[in-house]
C-alpha positions as CSV (number, residue, x, y, z in Angstrom):
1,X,13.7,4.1,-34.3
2,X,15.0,0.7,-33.3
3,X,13.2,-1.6,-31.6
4,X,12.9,-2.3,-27.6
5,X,11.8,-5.7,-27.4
6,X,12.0,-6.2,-23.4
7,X,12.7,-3.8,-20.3
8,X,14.6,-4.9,-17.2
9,X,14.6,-2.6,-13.6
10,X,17.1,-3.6,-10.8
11,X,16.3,-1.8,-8.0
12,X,18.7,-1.3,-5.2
13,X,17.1,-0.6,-1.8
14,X,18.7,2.0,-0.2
15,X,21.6,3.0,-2.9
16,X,20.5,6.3,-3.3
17,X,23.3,8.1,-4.9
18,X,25.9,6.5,-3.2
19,X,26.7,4.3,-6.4
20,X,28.8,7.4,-7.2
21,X,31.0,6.5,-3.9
22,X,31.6,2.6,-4.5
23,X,33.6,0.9,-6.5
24,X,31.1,-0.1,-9.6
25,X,33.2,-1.3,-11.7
26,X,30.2,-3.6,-13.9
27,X,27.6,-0.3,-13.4
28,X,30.5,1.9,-15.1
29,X,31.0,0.0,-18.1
30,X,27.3,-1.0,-18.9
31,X,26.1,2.5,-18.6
32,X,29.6,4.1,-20.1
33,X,27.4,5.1,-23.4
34,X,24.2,5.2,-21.7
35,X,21.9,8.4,-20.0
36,X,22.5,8.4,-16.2
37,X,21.2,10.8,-13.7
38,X,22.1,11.3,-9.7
39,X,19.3,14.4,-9.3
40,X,15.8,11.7,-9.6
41,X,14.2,12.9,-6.8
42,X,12.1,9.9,-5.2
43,X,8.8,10.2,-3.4
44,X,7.9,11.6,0.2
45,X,8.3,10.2,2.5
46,X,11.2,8.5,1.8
47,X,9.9,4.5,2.5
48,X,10.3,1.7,0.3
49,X,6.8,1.1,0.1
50,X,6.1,4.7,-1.1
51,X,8.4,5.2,-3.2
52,X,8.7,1.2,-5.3
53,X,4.8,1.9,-5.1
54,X,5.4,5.3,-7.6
55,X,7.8,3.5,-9.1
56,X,5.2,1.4,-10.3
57,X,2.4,3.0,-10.3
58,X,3.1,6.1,-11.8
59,X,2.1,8.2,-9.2
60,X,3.3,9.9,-5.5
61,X,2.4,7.9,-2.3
62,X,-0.5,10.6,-1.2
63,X,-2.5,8.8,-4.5
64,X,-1.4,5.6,-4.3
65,X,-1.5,5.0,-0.5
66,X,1.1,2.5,-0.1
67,X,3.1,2.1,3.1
68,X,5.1,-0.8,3.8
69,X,2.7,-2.1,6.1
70,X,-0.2,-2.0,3.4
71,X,2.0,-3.6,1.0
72,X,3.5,-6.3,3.1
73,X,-0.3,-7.5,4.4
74,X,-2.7,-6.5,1.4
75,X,-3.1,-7.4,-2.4
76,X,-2.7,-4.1,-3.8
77,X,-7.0,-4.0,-6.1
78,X,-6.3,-5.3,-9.1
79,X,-9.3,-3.1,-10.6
80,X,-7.0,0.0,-9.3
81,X,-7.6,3.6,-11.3
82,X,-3.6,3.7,-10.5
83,X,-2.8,0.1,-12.3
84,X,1.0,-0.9,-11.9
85,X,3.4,-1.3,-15.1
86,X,2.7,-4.7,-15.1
87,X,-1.3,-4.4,-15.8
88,X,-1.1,-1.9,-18.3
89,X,1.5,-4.0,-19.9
90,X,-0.2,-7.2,-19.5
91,X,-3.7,-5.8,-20.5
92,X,-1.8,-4.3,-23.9
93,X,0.6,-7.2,-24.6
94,X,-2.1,-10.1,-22.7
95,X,1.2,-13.1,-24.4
96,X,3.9,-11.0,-23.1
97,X,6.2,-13.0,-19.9
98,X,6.2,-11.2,-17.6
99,X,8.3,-11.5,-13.7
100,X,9.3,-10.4,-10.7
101,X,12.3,-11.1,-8.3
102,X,12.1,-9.4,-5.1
103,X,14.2,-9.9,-1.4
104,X,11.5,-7.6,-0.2
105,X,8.6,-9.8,-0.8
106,X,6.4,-6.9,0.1
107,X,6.7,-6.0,-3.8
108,X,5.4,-9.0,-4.7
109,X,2.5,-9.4,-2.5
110,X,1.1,-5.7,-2.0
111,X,2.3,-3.8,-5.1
112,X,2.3,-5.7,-8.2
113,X,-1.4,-6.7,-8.5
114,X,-2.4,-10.7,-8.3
115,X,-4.0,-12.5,-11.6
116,X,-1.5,-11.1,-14.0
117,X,0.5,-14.3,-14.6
118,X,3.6,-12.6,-13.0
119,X,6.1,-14.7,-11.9
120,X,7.2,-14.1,-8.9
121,X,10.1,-15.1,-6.7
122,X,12.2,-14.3,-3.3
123,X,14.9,-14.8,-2.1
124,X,18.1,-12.9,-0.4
125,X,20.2,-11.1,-3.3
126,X,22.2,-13.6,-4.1
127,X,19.4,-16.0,-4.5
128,X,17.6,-13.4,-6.3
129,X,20.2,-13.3,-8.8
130,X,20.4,-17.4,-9.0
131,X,16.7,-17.4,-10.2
132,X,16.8,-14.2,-12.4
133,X,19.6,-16.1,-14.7
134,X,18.1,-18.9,-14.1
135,X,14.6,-17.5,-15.4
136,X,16.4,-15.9,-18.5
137,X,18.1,-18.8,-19.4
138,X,14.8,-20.5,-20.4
139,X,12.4,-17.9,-20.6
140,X,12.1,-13.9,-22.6
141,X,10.1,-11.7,-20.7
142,X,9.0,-8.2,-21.8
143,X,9.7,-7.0,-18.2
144,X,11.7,-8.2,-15.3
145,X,11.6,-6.1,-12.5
146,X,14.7,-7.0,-9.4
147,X,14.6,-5.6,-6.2
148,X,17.9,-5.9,-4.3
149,X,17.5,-5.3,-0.3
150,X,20.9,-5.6,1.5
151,X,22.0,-2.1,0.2
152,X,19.6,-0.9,2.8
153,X,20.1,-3.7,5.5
154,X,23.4,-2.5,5.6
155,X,22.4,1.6,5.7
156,X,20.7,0.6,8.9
157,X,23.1,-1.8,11.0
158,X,26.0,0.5,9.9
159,X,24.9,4.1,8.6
160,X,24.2,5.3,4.9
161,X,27.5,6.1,3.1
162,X,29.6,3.8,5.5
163,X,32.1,1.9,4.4
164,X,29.7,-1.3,5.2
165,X,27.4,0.3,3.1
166,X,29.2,1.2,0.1
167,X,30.6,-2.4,-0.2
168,X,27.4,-3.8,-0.2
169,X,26.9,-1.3,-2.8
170,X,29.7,-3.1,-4.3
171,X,28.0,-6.7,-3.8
172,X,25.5,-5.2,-5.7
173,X,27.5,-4.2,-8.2
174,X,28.6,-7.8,-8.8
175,X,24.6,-8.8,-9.2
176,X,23.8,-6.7,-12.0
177,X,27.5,-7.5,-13.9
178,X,25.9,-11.4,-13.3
179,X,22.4,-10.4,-14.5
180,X,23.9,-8.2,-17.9
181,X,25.9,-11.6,-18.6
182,X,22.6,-13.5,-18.6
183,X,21.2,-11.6,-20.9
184,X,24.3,-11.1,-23.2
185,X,24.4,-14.4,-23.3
186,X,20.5,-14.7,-24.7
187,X,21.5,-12.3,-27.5
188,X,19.2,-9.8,-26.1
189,X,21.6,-6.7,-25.0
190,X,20.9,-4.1,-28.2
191,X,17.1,-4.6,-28.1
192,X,16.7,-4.2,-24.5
193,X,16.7,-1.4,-22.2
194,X,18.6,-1.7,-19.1
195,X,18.0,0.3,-15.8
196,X,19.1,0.5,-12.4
197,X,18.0,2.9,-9.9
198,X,16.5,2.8,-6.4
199,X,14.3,3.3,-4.1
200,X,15.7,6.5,-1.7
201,X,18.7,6.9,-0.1
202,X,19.7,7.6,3.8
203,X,20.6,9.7,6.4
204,X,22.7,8.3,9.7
205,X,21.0,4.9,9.9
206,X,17.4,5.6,8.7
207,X,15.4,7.4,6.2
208,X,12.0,8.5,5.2
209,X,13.0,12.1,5.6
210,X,13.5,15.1,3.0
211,X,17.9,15.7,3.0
212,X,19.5,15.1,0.3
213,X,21.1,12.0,0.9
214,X,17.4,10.1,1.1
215,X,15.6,12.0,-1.4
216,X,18.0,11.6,-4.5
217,X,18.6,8.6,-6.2
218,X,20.5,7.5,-9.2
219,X,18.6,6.3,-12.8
220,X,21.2,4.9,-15.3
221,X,19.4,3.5,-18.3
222,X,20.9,2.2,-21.4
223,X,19.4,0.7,-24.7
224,X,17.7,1.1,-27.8
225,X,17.1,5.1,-28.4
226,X,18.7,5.9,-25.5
227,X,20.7,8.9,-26.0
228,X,24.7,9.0,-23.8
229,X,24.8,12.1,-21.5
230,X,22.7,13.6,-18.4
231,X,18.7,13.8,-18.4
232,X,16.4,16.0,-17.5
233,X,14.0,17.0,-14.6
234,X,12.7,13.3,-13.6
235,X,11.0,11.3,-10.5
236,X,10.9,8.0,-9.4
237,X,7.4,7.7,-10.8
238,X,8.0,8.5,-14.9
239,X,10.3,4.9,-14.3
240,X,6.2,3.9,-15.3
241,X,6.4,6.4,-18.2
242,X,10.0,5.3,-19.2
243,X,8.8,1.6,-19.8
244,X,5.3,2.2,-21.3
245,X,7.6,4.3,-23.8
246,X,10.0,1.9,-24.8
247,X,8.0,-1.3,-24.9
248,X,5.7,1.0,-27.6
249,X,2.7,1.5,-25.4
250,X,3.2,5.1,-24.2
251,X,-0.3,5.9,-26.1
252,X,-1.8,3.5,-23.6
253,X,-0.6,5.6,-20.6
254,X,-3.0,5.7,-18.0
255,X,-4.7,9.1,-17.4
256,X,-4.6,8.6,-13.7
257,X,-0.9,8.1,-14.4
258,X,1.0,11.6,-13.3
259,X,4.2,10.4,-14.9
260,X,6.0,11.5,-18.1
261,X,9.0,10.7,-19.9
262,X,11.9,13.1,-19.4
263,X,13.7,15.0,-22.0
264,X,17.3,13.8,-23.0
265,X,16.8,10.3,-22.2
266,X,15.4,8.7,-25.6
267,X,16.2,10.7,-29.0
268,X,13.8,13.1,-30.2
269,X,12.0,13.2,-27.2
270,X,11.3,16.1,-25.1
271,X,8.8,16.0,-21.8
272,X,5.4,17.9,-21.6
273,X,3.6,19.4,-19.0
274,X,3.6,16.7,-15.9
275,X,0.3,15.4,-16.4
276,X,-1.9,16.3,-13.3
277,X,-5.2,14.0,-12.3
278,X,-7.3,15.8,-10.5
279,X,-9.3,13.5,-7.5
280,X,-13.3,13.5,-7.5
281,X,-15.4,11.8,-5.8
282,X,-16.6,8.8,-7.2
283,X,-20.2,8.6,-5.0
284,X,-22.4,11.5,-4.6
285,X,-22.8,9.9,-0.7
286,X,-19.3,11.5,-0.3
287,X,-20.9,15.2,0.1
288,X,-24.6,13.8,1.7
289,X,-26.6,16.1,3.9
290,X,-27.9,14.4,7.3
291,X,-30.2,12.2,6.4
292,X,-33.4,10.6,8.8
293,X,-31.8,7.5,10.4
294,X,-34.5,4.5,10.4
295,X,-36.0,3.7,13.0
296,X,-37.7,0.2,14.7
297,X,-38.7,-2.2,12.2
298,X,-36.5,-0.5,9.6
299,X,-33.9,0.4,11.5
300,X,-29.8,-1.5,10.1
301,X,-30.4,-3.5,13.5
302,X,-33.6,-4.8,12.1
303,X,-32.1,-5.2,8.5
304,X,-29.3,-7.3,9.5
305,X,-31.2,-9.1,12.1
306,X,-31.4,-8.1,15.5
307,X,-30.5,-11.3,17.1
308,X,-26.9,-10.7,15.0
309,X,-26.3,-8.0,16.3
310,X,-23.9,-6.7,19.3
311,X,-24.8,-3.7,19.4
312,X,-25.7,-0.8,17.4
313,X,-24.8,3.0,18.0
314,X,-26.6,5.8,15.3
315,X,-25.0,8.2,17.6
316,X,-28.0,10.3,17.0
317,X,-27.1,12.5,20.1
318,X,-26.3,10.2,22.4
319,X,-24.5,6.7,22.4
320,X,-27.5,4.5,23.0
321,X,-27.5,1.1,21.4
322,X,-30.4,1.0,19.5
323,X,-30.3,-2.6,19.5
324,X,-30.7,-2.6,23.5
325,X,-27.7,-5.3,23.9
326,X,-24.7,-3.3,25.2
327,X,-24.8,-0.5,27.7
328,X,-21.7,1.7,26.9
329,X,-19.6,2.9,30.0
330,X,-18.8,6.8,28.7
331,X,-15.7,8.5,29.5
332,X,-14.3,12.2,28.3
333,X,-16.3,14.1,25.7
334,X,-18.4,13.2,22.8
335,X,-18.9,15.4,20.0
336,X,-22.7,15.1,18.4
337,X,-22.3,16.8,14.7
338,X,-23.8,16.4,11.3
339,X,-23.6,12.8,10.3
340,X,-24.6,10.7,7.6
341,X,-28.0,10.3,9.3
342,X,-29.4,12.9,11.8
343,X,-25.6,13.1,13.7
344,X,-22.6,11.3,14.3
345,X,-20.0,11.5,16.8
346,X,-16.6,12.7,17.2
347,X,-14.6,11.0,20.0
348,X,-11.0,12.6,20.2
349,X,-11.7,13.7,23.1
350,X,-13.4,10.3,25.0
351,X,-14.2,6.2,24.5
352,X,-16.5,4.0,25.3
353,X,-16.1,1.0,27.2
354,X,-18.2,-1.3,25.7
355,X,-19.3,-4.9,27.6
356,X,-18.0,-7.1,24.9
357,X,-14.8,-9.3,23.7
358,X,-15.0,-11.2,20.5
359,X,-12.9,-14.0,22.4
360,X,-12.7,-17.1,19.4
361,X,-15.7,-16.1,17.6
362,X,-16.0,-14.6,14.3
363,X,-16.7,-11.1,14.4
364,X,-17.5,-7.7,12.0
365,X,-17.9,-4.2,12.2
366,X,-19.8,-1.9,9.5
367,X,-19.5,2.1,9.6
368,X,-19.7,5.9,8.1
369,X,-16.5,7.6,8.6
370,X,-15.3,11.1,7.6
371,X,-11.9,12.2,8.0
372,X,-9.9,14.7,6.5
373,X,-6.8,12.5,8.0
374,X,-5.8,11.2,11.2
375,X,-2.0,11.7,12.4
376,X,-0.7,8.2,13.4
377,X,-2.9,5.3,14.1
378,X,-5.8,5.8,16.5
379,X,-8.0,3.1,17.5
380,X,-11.9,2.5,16.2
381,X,-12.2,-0.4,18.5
382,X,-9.1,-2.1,20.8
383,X,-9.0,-4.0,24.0
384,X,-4.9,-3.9,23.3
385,X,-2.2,-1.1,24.0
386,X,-0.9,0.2,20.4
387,X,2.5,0.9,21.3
388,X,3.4,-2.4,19.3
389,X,1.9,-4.3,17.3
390,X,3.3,-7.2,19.0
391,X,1.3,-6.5,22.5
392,X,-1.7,-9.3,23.2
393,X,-4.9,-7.9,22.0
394,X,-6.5,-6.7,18.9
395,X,-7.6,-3.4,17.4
396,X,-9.1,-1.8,14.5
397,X,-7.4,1.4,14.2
398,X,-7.7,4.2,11.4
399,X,-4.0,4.9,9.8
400,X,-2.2,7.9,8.5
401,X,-1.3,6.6,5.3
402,X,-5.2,6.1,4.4
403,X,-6.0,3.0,5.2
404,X,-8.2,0.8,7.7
405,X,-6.1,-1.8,9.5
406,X,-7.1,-4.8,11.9
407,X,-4.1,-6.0,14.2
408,X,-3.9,-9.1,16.5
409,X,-0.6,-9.7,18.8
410,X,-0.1,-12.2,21.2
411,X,3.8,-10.9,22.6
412,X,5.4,-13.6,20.4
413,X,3.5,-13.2,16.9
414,X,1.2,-10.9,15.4
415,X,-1.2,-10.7,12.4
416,X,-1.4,-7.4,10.0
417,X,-4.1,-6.4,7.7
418,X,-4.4,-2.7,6.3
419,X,-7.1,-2.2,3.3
420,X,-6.4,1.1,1.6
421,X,-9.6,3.6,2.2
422,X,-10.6,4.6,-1.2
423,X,-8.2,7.3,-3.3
424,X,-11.2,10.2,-2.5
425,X,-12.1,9.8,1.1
426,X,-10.6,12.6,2.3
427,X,-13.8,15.0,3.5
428,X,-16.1,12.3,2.4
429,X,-18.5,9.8,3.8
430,X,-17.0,6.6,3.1
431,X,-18.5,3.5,3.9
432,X,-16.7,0.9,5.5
433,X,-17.5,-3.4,6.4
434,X,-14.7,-5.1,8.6
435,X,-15.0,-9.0,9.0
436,X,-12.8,-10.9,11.1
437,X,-13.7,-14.7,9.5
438,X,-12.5,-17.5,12.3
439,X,-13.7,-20.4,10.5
440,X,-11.9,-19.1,6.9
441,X,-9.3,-17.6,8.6
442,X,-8.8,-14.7,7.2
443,X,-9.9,-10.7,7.6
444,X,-12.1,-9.0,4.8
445,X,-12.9,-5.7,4.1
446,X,-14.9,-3.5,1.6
447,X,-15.1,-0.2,1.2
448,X,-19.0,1.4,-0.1
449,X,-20.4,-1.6,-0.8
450,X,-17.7,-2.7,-3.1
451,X,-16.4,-5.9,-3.1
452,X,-14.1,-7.6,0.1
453,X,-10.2,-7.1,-0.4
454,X,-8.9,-10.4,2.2
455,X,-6.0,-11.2,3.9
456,X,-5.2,-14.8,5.4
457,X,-4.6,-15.3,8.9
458,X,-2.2,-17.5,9.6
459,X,-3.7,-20.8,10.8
460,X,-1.5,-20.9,13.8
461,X,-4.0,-18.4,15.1
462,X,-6.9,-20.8,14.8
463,X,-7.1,-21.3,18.9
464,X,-6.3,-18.5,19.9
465,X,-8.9,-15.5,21.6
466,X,-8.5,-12.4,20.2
467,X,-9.9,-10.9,23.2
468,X,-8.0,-9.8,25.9
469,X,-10.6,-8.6,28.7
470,X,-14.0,-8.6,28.7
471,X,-14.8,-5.6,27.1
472,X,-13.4,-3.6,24.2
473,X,-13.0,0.5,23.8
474,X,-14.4,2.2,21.4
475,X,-12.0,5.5,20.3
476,X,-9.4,4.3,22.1
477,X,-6.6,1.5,22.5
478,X,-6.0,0.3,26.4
479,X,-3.8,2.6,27.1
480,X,-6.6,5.5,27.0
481,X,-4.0,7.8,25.7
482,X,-3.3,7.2,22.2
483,X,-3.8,9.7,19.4
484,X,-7.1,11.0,19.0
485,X,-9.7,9.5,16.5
486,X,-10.1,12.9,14.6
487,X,-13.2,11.4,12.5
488,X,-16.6,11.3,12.5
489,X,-18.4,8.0,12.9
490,X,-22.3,7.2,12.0
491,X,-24.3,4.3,12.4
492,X,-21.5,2.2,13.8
493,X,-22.5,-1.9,13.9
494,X,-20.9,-4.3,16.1
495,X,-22.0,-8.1,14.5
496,X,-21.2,-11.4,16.2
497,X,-20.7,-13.7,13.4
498,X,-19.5,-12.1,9.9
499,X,-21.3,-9.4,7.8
500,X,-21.7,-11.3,4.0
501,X,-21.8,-10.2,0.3
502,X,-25.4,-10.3,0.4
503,X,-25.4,-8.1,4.0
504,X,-23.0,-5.6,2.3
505,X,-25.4,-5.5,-0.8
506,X,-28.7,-5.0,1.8
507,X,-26.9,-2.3,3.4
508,X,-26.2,-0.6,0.0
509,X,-29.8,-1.1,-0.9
510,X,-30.7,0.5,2.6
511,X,-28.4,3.5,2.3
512,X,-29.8,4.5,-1.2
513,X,-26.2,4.3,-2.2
């Protein structure tokens, strides 16, 4: 077998298959003896951060929960079951170089995982480009991954398959010709394998649907072992698979990974059975029976310190604050069933209107929730209307694509930070701390117990209130119409000031978990 010293991915936002339709004139001859495909079906939905999340991670967006409003706000964990290619690589080959070159930054900050020594860079194509020769020119790495965006840019402003969009196709084109030269001219071109693919595809002016036209995408791939002709069954996630294999670590495959190498596209290789991971829960808490919930002295209010604390709901059949500092204002129905002490409540149905704004103060939240899901993204506590992001206010909401989010707009800016909930939440009691830091400017959050994933807020924000009225709603955003909080909430704690480490590990001490 000869030897595949480095791998390089460009990526083409938005190409599809609708290489097939330019003019590709540098894709043509590159891949003329190489393995190319137009039936890789990408990931659903058809999103960029879903699917360049599979790419790398080896597995489909319902595992991995990226959206591209998770990656574009939050470091994707860098102690991950689902590592990307670039962990597993670096962990394997810790001297290898390693980069990546992306005009959506989005892959740079929420995909690829911090502390690996990847170097990163942005820039529009063309700039991309610049820097990738430049890079090469000085440097070998053992994987450069590209991400070209105008392809898509274009798919929007003038429809998928356009003429506008097939010459940017075509601009494309020119990149990766540029990109081949630089590493012809390093020497590198018969021990290294060469891909280009993309993302998804589109329909009209959008995607993130199921036609054909978004969910196909081309993979050409050329290089050492690489056999000339068509290749088999493959998705956008065995790209992981593909590189693992040629770099010589495809015995150090993740067993989270649910990617495989496809048969006809390296000699004497044929794909197994797709490897299937199989979710448990990691914490026994997950499945808990109600429980007794503290009372008095060692009630959480107590714990934390009462004087702390804004106000503290148990739920335990009514919405009391235990703490005796907020009286709620109740509205609709509330739902008292099983929680993770005594009962928790269900408010898809009601809010509360709770006396209360966390104007320029630091504030925090700490909760149980269960969900099997939620459809869009209802609020856990607003005082803002959710039709955009944008609108004054903040909220906390709960999102479809798994995750916990804090918002803050103010018409003219607006701050974004989504923490994935953890990969087996769904059913379960998870456990979740929300700290909104003034004075470090930034917004943490752990999941049970663990440790806090942050995000910066910018410090043009320093002066500003992030409250809006004088009161907040609990299970609803200010338009009191939103989509329904389909959860169950326990032992919900509203803190003026911020919840610490040490509070987080007090509360795990206190919940036996």
């Amino acid at each position: 077998m000869k030897k595949t010293s480095r791998v390089i991915i460009i990526g083409v936002d938005g190409a599809g298959t609708f290489f097939r339709r330019a003019n590709t004139p540098n894709i043509d001859r590159i891949f003329a003896d190489g393995a190319v495909s137009y039936d890789v079906l990408t990931s659903n939905p058809t999103v960029s951060g879903q699917c360049w999340g599979s790419m790398l991670t080896g597995v489909t967006p319902d595992i991995h929960g990226l959206t591209n409003g998770r990656a574009g706000s939050t470091p994707y964990p860098t102690d991950s079951i689902f590592p990307t290619m670039f962990r597993v690589i670096r962990e394997n080959m810790p001297d290898a170089e390693l980069a990546s070159f992306c005009n959506w930054n989005s892959i740079n900050i929420g995909i690829i995982e911090d502390g690996l020594g990847v170097i990163k860079g942005t820039g529009n194509d063309e700039s991309i480009a610049e820097q990738v020769c430049g890079y090469v020119a000085e440097h070998d790495p053992a994987l450069m991954f590209i991400q070209l965006d105008e392809v898509d840019g274009a798919g929007h402003a003038h429809g998928y398959g356009t003429e506008n969009h097939l010459k940017q196709i075509e601009a494309s084109d020119t990149i990766v010709g540029k990109i081949w030269e630089a590493y012809n001219a390093r020497g590198w071109i018969d021990d290294t394998l060469f891909i280009v693919t993309a993302d998804h595809g589109g329909c009209g002016h959008s995607h993130g649907g199921w036609t054909d036209g978004e969910k196909y995408i081309m993979f050409a791939a050329v290089g050492p072992n690489v056999v000339k002709g068509t290749i088999g069954e493959m998705g956008v996630r065995d790209i992981t698979s593909i590189v693992l294999h040629a770099l010589g670590l495809g015995e150090k495959q993740p067993e989270t990974w649910t990617s495989r190498v496809p048969s006809g596209l390296f000699e004497g290789v044929v794909a197994g059975e797709r490897p299937v991971y199989e979710i448990k829960y990691a914490h026994a808490f997950r499945l808990r029976e109600p429980g007794v919930t503290p009372t008095g002295d060692k009630s959480l209010a107590a714990l934390l310190g009462r004087d702390r604390i804004a106000a503290y709901f148990p739920f335990d059949g009514s919405s009391a604050d235990e703490n005796g500092g907020l009286v709620p204002e109740e509205h609709g129905k509330f739902y008292y069933i099983d929680g993770y002490n005594d009962r928790g409540i269900r408010v898809e149905d009601g809010y509360m209107k709770l006396p209360w704004t966390p104007g320029k103060k630091s504030f925090s939240v700490a909760f149980w929730v269960k969900s099997d899901g939620v459809k869009s993204d209802p609020a856990v506590i607003a005082d803002k209307e959710w039709a955009s992001g944008y609108n004054p206010g903040f909220i906390i909401a709960l999102d479809s694509g798994a995750v916990l989010q804090f918002n803050y707009g103010n018409r003219a800016d607006r701050i974004d930070a989504a923490f994935g909930l953890p990969i087996d939440y769904s059913g379960g009691w998870v456990h979740a701390v929300m700290v909104i830091d003034r004075e470090a400017m930034e917004v943490r959050c752990a999941f049970d117990f663990g440790k806090f994933n942050r995000v910066v807020i910018p410090e043009k924000f320093r002066d500003e209130s992030f409250g809006r009225f004088d009161y907040v709603y609990f299970g609803q955003e200010a338009t009191l119409k939103y989509a329904p909080l389909t959860a169950v909430l326990d032992d919900f704690v509203l803190v003026d000031g911020i919840l610490t480490e040490e509070d987080v590990a007090k509360m795990k001490e206190f919940y036996g978990a």
